[in-house]
C-alpha positions in Angstrom: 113.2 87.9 103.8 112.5 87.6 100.4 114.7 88.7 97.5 114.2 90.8 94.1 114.2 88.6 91.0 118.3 87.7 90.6 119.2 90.0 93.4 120.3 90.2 96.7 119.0 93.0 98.3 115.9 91.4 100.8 112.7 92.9 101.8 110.0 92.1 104.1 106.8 90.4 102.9 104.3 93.4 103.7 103.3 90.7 106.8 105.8 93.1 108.3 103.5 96.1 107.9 102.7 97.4 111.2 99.3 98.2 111.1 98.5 97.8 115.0 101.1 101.0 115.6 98.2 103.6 114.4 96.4 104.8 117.4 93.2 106.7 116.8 92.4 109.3 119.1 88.6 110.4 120.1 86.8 113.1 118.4 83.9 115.0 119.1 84.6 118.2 117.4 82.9 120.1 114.2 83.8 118.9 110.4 86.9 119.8 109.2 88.9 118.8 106.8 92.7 117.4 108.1 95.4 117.3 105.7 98.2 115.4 106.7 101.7 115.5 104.9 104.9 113.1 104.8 107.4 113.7 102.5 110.1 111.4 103.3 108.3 107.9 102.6 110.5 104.6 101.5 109.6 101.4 101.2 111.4 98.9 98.4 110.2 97.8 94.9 109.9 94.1 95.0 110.4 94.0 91.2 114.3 95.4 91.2 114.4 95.3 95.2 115.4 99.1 95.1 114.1 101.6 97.4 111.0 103.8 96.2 110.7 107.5 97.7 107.3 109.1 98.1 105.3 112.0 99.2 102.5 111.2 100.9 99.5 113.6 101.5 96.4 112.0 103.6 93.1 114.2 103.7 90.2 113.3 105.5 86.9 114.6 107.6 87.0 112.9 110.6 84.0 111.0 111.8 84.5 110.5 115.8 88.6 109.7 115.6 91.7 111.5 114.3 95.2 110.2 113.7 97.4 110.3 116.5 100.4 111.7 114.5 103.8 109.8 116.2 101.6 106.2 115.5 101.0 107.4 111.5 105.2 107.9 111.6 106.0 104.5 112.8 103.2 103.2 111.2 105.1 104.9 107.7 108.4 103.9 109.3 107.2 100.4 109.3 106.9 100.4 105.8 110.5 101.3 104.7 111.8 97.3 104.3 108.7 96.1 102.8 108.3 95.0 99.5 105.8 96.6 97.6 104.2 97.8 94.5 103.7 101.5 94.6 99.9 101.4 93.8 99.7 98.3 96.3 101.2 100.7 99.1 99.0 103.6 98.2 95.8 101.0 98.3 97.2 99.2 101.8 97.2 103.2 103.4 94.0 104.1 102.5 92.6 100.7 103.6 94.3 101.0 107.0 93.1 104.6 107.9 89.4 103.9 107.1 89.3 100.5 109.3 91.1 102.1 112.0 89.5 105.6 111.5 86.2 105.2 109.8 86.4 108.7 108.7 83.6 110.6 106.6 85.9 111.3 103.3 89.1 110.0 103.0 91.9 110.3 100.1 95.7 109.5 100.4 97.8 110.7 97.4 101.5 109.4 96.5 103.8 111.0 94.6 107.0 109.0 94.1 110.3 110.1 93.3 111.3 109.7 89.6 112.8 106.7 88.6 113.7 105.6 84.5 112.4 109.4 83.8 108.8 108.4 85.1 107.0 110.0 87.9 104.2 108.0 89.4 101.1 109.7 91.2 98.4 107.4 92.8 95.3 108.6 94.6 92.4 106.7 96.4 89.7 107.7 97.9 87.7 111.0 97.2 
């Protein structure tokens, strides 16, 4: 586990993200547009080692998979010891979904929860 500078709360190296949990399902329908919401994501700031709180909205078109939704949630779950930067997290989702998925659009959002009276947004993806 490592440690935040001069403190003692660990974290997991994001090693301990478990990608292999998301399972995509088949597809073979008409072009939509799936918007997926999960308001009650943690994981932990390796700078202070405190935990960060996010919203997280996925949208994407799927191309012949979709999300099986209990894998995304321990895929999420997975996250909540990890140490990581909030733009690093918002970066490893969106690079997950389109290996696993290979969707036409894709765009994953974070909102995190305010912390020294700033409120971070970050967005990839169209």
């Amino acid at each position: 586990m490592a440690k935040a500078d001069g403190l003692s709360l660990p974290f997991e190296k994001p090693e301990k993200i478990r990608t292999d949990l998301l399972e995509p399902i088949p597809y073979a329908g008409n072009d939509q547009v799936i918007t997926l919401e999960y308001p009650e994501f943690s994981a932990v700031c390796p700078y202070s080692g405190l935990p960060d709180i996010a919203h997280v909205t996925i949208e994407y078109i799927p191309n012949d998979k979709i999300i099986e939704l209990k894998s995304l949630k321990y895929y999420f779950v997975s996250f909540r010891n990890v140490g990581i930067y909030q733009e690093d997290m918002t970066n490893r989702i969106y690079e997950d979904l389109q290996k696993v998925l290979g969707p036409k659009k894709l765009k994953v959002k974070t909102i995190y929860n305010i912390r020294g009276g700033i409120e971070t947004t970050c967005v990839m993806g169209e």
